[in-house]
N, C-alpha and C positions, 0 to 999 in steps of 0.2 A: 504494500500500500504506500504509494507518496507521501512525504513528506510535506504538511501545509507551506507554503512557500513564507515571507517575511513579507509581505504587502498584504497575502490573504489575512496573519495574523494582526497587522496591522488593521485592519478594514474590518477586522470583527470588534479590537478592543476600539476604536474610534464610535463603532455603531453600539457597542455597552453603554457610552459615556454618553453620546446623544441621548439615549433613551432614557436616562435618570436623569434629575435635577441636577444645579451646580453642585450646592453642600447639604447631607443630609443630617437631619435635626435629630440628637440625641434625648432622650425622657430616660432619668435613670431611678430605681427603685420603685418600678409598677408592678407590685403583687395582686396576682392571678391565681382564680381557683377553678379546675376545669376538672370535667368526668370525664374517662379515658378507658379503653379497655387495658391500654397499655402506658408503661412509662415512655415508650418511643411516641405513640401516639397523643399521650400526654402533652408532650412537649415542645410537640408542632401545633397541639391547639394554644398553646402556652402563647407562642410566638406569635399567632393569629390574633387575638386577644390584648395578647399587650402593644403591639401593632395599630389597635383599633381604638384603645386605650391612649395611645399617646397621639394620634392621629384628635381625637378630641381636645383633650389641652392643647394641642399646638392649635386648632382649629384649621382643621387639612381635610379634604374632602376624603374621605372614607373608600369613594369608590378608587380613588385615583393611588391611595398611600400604599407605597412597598416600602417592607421590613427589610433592610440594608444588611443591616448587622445588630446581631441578636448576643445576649449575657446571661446567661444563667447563674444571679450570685448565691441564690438558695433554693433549695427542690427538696420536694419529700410525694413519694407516691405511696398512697396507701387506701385499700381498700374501693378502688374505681378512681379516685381525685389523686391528682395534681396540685398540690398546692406550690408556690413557684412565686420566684421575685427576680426579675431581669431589669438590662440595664437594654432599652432597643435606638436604634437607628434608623429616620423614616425619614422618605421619601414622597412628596405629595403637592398637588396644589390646594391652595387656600381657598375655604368653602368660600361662596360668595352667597350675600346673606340673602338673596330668593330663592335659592337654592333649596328644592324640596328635594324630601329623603324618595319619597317614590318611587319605584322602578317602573310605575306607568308616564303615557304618553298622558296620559288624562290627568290631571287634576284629580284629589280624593275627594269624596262629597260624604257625610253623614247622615245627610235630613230626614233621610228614611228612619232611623234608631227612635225609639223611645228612652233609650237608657245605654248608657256605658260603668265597665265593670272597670275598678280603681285598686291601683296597686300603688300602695305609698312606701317611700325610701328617703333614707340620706347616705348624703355624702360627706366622706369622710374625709379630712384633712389631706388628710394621702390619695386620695381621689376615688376610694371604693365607694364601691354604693351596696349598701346593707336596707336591702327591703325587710319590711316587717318587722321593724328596730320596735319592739312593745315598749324599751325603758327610755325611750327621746319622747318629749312633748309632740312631735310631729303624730307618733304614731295615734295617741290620745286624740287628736283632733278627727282623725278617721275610723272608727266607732262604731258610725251611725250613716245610716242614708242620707242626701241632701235630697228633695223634689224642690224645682223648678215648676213652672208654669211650660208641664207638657212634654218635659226630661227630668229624668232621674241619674243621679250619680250615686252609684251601689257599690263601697268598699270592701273587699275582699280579704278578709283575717290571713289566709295561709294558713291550711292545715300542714299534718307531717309530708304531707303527697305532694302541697304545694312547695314547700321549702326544700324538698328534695330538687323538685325539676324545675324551678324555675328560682334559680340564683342568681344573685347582683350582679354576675359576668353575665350571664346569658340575656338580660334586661338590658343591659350596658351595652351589649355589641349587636340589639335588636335581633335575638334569635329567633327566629320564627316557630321552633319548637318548642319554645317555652310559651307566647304569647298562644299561638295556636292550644295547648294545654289548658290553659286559663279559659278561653275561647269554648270550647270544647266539653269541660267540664262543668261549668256554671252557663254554658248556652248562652252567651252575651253575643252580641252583634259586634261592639269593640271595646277594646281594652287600654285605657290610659294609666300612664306609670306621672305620681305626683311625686316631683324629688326635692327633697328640703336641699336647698347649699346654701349654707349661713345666714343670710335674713333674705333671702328669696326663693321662691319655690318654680324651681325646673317641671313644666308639666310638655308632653307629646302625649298623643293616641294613637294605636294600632286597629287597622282593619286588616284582618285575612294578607299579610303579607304587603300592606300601603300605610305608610305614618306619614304625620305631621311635621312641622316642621317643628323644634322645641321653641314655647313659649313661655315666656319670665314676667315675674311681677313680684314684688317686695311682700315679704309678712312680716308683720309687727311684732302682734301682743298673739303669740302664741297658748296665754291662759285665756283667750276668749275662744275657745274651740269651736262656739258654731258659728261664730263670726267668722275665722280665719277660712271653717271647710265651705262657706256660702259664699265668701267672697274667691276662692280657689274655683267653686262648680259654677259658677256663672262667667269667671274668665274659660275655664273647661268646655263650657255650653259653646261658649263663641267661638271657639278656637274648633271644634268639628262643624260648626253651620247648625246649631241647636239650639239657637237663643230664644229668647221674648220674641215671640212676632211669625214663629214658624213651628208653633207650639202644636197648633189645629193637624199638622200634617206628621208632626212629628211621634203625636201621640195615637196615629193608625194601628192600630193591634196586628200581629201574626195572621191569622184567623181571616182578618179585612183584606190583607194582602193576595193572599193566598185563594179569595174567591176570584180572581179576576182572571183563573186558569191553570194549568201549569204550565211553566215557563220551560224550555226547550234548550237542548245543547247534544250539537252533533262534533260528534269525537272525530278528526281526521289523520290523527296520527300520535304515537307515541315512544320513547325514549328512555332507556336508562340514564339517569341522568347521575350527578356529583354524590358519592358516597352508597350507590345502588340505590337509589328512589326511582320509581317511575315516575314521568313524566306525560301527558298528554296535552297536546295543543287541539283545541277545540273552537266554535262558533258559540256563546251564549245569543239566545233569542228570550226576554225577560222584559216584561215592563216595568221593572224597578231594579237594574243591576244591582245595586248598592245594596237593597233587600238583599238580593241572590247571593252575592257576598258573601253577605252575615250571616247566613242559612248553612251554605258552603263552608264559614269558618265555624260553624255548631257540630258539623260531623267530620272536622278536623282535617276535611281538603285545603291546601293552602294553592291562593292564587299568584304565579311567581310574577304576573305579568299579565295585563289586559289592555287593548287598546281600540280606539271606533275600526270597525272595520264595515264595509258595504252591506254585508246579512245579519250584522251584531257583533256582540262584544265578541275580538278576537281573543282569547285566554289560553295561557301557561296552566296547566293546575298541575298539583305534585298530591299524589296520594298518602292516605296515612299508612305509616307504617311498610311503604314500598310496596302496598298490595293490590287487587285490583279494585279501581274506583266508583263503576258502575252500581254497586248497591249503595254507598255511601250518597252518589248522588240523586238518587230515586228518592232515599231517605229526607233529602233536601227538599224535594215537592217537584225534581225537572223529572221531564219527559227527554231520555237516551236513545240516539241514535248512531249512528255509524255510517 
């Protein structure tokens, strides 16, 4: 076999260097806790993670950041987890602040929802986010339902099943296996993560695989708890399109929806896709997609990706559990075709 000549080597390291930024930005002592089958495996979700982690402080777009150079100053695997503390080097451009998380071509809309399921967290100095903190004033504040004129904001304790599989890395780096859980379990339409940092609260929501973009506002006097979660669910309200004023349409029942037919999706191809999931790309025909969604995210189909297409929503969907998807969606209220 030839020898690569000293131009071709030349012309590869020249094309490494175009492809990454000038200098890349160092975050050093981001501890990560990840489930793993293994410690190899561990430790590449480690890297992912703190990768996505330090891509937030620096404020670097997510989809764009590569992990440079990776540190492992402390590791311990035991019993599935990873617990781990690196030192990373990333690569990325700077979000720009319209910048929505979305992987759709569309805009996210809510208005369909009567209610979103609430996972409240803080963050911690070091930059972890510990949902379901019972001994913080934060967590004391989410207790109790908040109702709106038309939406409900319903907070979620975390049982043992919940803290198992949905941890403050997997909320933090938007896993969809985690949110879809939540989803799934409690039958919410979407799921919004409210996160204390210092005297303002971090709030986004998730539908079925589409978030918000995060939205910030100051809290005060923390011992007034139903002031702080009324004035949190009404910034909450506004930030999915659920406010005062679109109450009438918002508060349509299951039931109401669900009489105007069953809504339609013909399946035209499928794929193994990242970590052995199937995948199928499909047509949704729906008159209320954003209903369909929420239906969709109850029996734990996630949509990787939907955008207008000529006969309807074109959709990504990924099945649960990598199995086959056709009962799960019947279960939905659609009508399957092929």
């Amino acid at each position: 076999m030839p020898k690569p000549s000293a131009v071709l080597l030349a012309g590869l390291a020249l094309t490494a260097l175009v492809g990454r930024s000038a200098a890349a930005e160092e975050v050093v002592g981001i501890e990560v806790s990840v489930r793993a089958r293994s410690q190899e495996e561990g430790r590449a979700l480690a890297v992912r993670a703190a990768g996505d982690e330090a891509a937030r402080r620096l404020g670097l777009d997510r989809s764009t950041t590569v992990v440079s150079r990776s540190t492992f100053r402390d590791e311990r695997f035991d019993d599935g987890r990873l617990e781990a503390v690196l030192d990373v080097a990333v690569d990325g451009r700077r979000s720009a602040p319209s910048e929505s998380r979305s992987g759709s071509d569309r805009p996210i809309q809510y208005s369909g929802s009567s209610w979103i399921l609430v996972v409240h967290a803080v963050r911690t100095p070091a930059g972890r986010l510990v949902p379901w903190d019972r001994n913080d004033p934060w967590g004391a504040v989410w207790r109790v339902p908040t109702a709106l004129k038309g939406f409900r904001v319903v907070p979620v304790t975390g049982d043992a099943e919940d803290v198992a599989q949905v941890t403050g890395q997997a909320l933090d780096a938007f896993d969809g296996r985690a949110f879809r859980h939540l989803a799934s379990k409690y039958r919410a339409p979407a799921v919004a993560l409210v996160v204390r940092e210092g005297g303002e609260a971090a709030i986004v929501s998730w539908r079925n695989g589409f978030t918000t973009d995060w939205s910030r506002m100051p809290i005060a006097d923390l011992s007034d708890a139903p002031g702080t979660r009324a004035a949190v669910s009404r910034a909450l309200a506004a930030l999915v399109g659920s406010g005062p004023g679109e109450g009438a349409q918002a508060s349509v029942d299951d039931d109401a929806r669900r009489s105007r037919g069953p809504d339609t999706i013909r399946i035209s191809d499928w794929r193994v896709g990242a970590g052995g999931s199937q995948e199928y790309r499909a047509v949704l025909s729906a008159a209320d997609a954003d209903d369909a969604v929420g239906r969709l995210a109850a029996e734990g189909i996630e949509v990787l990706s939907m955008r207008d297409g000529p006969s309807g929503a074109e959709v990504v969907l990924s099945s649960p559990d990598g199995g086959p998807i056709e009962s799960g969606l019947r279960r939905a209220g659609m009508r399957v075709s092929r």
